[in-house]
N, C-alpha and C positions, 0 to 999 in steps of 0.2 A: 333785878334780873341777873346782875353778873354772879350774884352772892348765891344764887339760885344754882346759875349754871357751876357753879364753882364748888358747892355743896354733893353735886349733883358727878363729878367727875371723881370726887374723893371717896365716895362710896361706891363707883364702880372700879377703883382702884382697888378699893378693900376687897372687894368679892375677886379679883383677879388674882391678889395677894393669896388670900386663903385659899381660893381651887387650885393653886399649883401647889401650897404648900402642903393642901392633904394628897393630891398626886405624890406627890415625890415624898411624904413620912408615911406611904402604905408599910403598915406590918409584917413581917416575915414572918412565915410559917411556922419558925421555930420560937418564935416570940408570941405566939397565939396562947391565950390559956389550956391549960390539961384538958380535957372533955369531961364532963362529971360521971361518977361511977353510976348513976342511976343510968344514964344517957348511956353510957359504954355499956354498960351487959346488955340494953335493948337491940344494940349496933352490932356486939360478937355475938349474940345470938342471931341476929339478921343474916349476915356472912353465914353461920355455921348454915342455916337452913337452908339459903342460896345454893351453899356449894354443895348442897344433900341433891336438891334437885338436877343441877348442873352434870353431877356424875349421872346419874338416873341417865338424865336426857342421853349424855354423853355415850353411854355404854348402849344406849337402847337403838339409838340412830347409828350408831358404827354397829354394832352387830348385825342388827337386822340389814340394812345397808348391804354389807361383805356376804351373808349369809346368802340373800336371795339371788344376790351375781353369782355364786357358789353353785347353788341348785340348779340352777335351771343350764350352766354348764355340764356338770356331772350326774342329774337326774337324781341325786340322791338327797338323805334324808339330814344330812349332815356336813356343816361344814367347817373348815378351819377357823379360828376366832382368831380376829384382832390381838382379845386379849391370850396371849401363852398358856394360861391358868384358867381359862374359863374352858367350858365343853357346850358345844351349841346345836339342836338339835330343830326340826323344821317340821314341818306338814306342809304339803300343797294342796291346795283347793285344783280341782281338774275339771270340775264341773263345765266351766266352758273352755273348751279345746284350745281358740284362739285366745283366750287369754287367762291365761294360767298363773297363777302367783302365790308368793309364798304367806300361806295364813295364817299360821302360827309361828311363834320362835321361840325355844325353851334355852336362856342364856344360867347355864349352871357355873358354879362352884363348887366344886364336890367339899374340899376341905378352905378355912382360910386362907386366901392368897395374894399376896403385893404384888402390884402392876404401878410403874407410875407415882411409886408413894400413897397409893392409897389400896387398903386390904378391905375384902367383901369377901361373901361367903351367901350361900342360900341359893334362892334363883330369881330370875326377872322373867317372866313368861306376859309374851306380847302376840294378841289376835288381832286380825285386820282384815280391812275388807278390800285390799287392792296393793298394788306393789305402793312400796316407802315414797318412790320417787314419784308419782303420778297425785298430780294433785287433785284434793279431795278424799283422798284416803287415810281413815282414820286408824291409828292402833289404841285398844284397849292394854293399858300395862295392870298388870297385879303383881304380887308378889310372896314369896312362899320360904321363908323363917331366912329372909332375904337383912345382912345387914355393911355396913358402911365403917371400917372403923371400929368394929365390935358394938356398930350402934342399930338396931332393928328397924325397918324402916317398913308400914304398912300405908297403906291407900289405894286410889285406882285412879290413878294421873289417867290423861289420855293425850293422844298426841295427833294434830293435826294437820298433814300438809294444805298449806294456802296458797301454792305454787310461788311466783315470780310476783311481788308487789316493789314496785320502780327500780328493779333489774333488780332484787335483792332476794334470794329464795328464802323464804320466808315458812314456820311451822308453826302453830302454834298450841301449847301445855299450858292443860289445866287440868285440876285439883281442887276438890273440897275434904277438908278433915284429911290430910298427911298426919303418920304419925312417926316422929323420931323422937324413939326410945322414949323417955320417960321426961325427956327435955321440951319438947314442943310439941303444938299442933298446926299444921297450916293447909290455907287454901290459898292458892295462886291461880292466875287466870294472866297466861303471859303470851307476845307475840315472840318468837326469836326470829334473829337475821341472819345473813352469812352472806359476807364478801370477801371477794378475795381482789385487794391492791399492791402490786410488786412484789407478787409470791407469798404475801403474807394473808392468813385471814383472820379476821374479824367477826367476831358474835355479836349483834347491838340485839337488848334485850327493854321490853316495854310493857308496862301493865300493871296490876297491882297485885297485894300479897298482902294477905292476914295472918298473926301471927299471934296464937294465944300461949302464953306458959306463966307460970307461978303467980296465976291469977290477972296476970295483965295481958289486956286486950290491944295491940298494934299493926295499923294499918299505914301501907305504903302505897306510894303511887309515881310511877317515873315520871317527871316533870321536863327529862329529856332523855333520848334513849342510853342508857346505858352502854358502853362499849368494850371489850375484852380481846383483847389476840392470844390468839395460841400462844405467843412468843415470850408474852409477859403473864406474871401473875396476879397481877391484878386489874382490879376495874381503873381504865383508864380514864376514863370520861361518861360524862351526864350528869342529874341529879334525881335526889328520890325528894317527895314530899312524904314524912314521917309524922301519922297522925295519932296520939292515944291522946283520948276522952278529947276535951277540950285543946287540947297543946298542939300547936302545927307547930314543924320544926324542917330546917333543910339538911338535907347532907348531898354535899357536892362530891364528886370527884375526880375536877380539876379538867384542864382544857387538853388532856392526851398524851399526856408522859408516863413514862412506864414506870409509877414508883407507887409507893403505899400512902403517901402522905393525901390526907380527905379532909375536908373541911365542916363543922357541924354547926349550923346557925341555930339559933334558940332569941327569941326577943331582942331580936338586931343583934346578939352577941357571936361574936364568930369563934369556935373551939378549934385545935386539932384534933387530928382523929386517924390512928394508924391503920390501916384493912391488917387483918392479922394472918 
């Protein structure tokens, strides 16, 4: 018995030993191996097409947005844009008296222009059936030799107010067969969030996205939401599940610091992985 109990305190000694000692020799970030080049182009084309949408969205909800508080002050058909470079143009629906909204919005570029660091060109032309702000109303977006970067971007997103889900105004973009340029093709089906804590806001993004180019087929799925501030440039937090063919794989990024460093698990193997 004593031999027992004495066997029996050195092996829970051991297991003590070793969980503190892989506590305390976790790995630093910068000691993680490179991410593999097959893995990295899946990942900078992910980002590239993310931030293809992101502007879309971006520009579509701040114009439309400015546009109809515009109209319905000045009764006109036109009004000043967000963006400096762009020219924006409206129709009202008047059909019913008591609630009148703006149904169309034609967000032009007449020539190339930077805003922001980022140059577009072409137009974003968005129909709806209700003001931006009232939830349940949908905008159909298209697009007319509209592009990003000197990059052409077709499809017919659509964009859905879902009002207020747990205080968090909430829209939700989706998309079958996006085209950017000659680079990819994608379908998205996403919710987006917006908060705003101590003046600062926050985008958390959730849902999945398919993503076909140079013969490879990848699909994603947020495993936890996604998060973004105005203030920083990158994804601060959540994770995506990253799945082509057989291969599940994660990419994390990280628990809310405003930096680029992302983590990329593949068969328990943990990489880094820079957002670009």
């Amino acid at each position: 018995m004593k031999n027992s109990t004495k066997t029996f305190l050195i092996l829970a000694l051991g297991v003590i030993i070793v969980s503190s000692c892989s506590k305390n020799n976790k790995v630093a970030y910068e000691d993680l191996p490179t991410i593999k080049t097959e893995d990295k182009v899946v990942l900078d084309t992910m980002e590239q097409a993310d931030a293809a949408y992101t502007q879309v969205y971006t520009v579509v909800h701040t114009e439309v947005s400015n546009v109809e508080d515009q109209a319905f002050k000045t009764g006109g058909s036109s009004g000043l844009a967000s963006d400096p470079n762009a020219v924006v143009t409206c129709e009202i629906d008047s059909t019913d008296k008591a609630n009148k909204y703006v149904s169309k919005v034609t967000i032009s570029y007449p020539t190339p222009s930077v805003w922001n660091g980022v140059t577009k060109s072409g137009k974003i032309i968005v129909t709806k059936n209700g003001k931006i702000t009232t939830p349940g109303t949908m905008c159909y977006i298209t697009f007319e030799n509209f592009t990003i970067n000197g990059i052409s971007i077709s499809g017919t997103p659509t964009l859905e107010n879902k009002g207020f889900v747990n205080a968090t105004y909430t829209m939700a973009l989706k998309m079958n067969d996006g085209i950017y340029g000659s680079i990819f093709h994608l379908s998205l089906d996403l919710t987006l969030g917006f908060t705003i804590s101590n003046g600062s806001y926050a985008l958390t993004m959730s849902g999945t996205e398919t993503l076909t180019f140079n013969g490879r087929t990848v699909k994603s799925s947020c495993t936890s939401p996604l998060m973004r501030a105005l203030d920083c440039d990158f994804i601060k937090k959540g994770a995506k599940e990253i799945v082509e063919g057989s291969d599940k794989k994660i990419l994390d990024y990280g628990d809310g610091t405003c930096d680029a460093k992302s983590t990329f698990i593949v068969k328990g193997i943990t990489y880094q992985y820079t957002q670009q």
